[in-house]
Each structure stands twice: as structure tokens, then as C-alpha cells.
N, C-alpha and C positions, 0 to 999 in steps of 0.2 A: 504494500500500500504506500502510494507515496505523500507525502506532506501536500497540505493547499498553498497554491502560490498566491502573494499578495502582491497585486498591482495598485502602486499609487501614480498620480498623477499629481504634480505640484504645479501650478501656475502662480507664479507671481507679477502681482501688478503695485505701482507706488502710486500713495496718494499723497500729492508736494502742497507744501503751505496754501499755495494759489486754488488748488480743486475743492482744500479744504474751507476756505473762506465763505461766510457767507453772502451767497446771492440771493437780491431781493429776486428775480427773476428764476429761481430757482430753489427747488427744498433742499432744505439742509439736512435731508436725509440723502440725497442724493452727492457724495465725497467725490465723485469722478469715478468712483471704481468700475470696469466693465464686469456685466454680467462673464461668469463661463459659461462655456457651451455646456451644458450635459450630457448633451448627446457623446462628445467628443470623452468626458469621463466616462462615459458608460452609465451614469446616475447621479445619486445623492454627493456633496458633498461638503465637507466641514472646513470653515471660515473659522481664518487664523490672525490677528491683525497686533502685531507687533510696531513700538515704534514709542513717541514719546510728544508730549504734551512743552509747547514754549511759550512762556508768557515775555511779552512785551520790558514790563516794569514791574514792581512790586506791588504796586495799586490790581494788576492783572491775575497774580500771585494770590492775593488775599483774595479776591473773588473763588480761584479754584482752591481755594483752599475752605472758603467757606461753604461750597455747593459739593463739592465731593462727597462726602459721603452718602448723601443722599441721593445721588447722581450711581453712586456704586451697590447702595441697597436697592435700588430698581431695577438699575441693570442686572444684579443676581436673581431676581425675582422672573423675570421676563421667562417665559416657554422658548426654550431651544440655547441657553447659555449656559455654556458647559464649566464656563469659571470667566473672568474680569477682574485684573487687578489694575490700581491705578498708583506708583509708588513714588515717592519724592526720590529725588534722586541729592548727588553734594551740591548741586547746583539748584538753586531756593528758585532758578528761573523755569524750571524742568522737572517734569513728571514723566517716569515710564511707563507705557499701556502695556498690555498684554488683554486681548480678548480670545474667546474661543465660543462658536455656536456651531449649534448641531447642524443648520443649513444656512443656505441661501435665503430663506424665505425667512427664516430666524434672524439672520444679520441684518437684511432689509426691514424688518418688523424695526429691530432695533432704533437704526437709523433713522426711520420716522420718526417713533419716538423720541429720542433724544431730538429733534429738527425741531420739536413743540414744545419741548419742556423747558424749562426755567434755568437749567443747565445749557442747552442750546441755542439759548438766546442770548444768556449771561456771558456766554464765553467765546463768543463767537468772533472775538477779533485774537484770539488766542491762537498759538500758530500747529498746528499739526501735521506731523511728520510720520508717516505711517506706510508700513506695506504690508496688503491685504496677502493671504495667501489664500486658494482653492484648494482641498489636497482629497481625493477622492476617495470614498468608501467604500 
């Protein structure tokens, strides 16, 4: 009998300060990320988004400092998020992300969300530096 083989598929795509900025002409659930093919994974797959949070000045600072947590108890709450960390890093101007959802359709959920909330609006001239990753199930 021989073992199951695991095929992954890793796409990476970067979302730069600019995609992440808010547009009035545009939801702030929508970061620039392109959709992946599915078809091309063969299915389901789990959104990966590493990268890190910059604030401008310290008045920026305080802001995410003040909405974070509440920002990070929703996001664990959400259907389809497999964990969310958000961590200070030495630099009081920077925050590390780490996200993970069980799909597409859970990270998009997300993204809405966070487009409407009080955290999304609050932080929104905050710089984010991010890349998403697809990695197939």
C-alpha cells in the first residue's frame, strides 16, 4: 500500500501600502488581492496573510493601539479563522499580522467586515504591508 500524496499549490500575491489604502470609490474590503483560480487548485483553499501593520506617527500608534483588541476578539470570533495575531513588534511604529482562514469566502467575509467597522475606518490611513498567500487543500 503506498502513502497518499499531498499536493499543494502556493500562490503568492503582495498587497503594497497603495492597494491597501482607503478608497472612497472602492470597499475597503477589497486590499487589491486577486481572487485564485480554483479550478486551477483543484478546490478549497486556505488564506494565509502575513506581513505587518505601519503607522505614520504616534498619534497613529495610539489609535491601533487602542482598537486592537477589539478588532482581534472579532476577528477570532468570525466563521472560517483559523487563528489572527496582531503583535507589537521593537518598533512602537509596527505591528506584525499573521492571519489564517479556512477559505476564500472566509477571508472575503472578513475583509468586509473589517471595510465597516470602526477599526476600518479608524485606521485607515495606516500603512499595510502584506502578502496574501492561497495554499491549496
Amino acid at each position: 500500500m503506498t502513502s497518499p500524496r499531498v499536493i499543494s499549490v502556493d500562490v503568492t500575491y503582495l498587497v503594497t501600502e497603495a492597494l491597501a489604502r482607503a478608497d472612497p470609490e472602492r470597499s475597503r474590503g477589497d486590499l487589491g488581492v486577486e481572487a485564485v483560480d480554483r479550478g486551477a487548485t483543484g478546490g478549497e483553499v486556505e488564506v494565509l496573510l502575513t506581513g505587518k501593520l505601519v503607522c505614520r506617527d504616534a498619534a497613529d500608534a495610539g489609535i491601533v493601539a487602542a482598537l486592537l483588541p477589539e478588532h482581534i476578539e472579532l476577528t477570532r470570533a468570525e466563521p472560517g479563522c483559523l487563528s489572527f495575531e496582531v503583535t507589537a513588534t521593537d518598533d512602537p511604529l509596527v505591528w506584525a499580522v499573521e492571519e489564517r482562514f479556512a477559505s476564500e469566502d472566509a477571508f472575503a467575509a472578513h475583509q468586509a467586515r473589517v471595510g465597516a467597522s470602526s477599526w476600518g475606518r479608524n485606521t485607515a490611513a495606516v500603512g499595510r504591508h502584506y502578502e496574501v498567500r492561497r495554499v491549496a487543500r
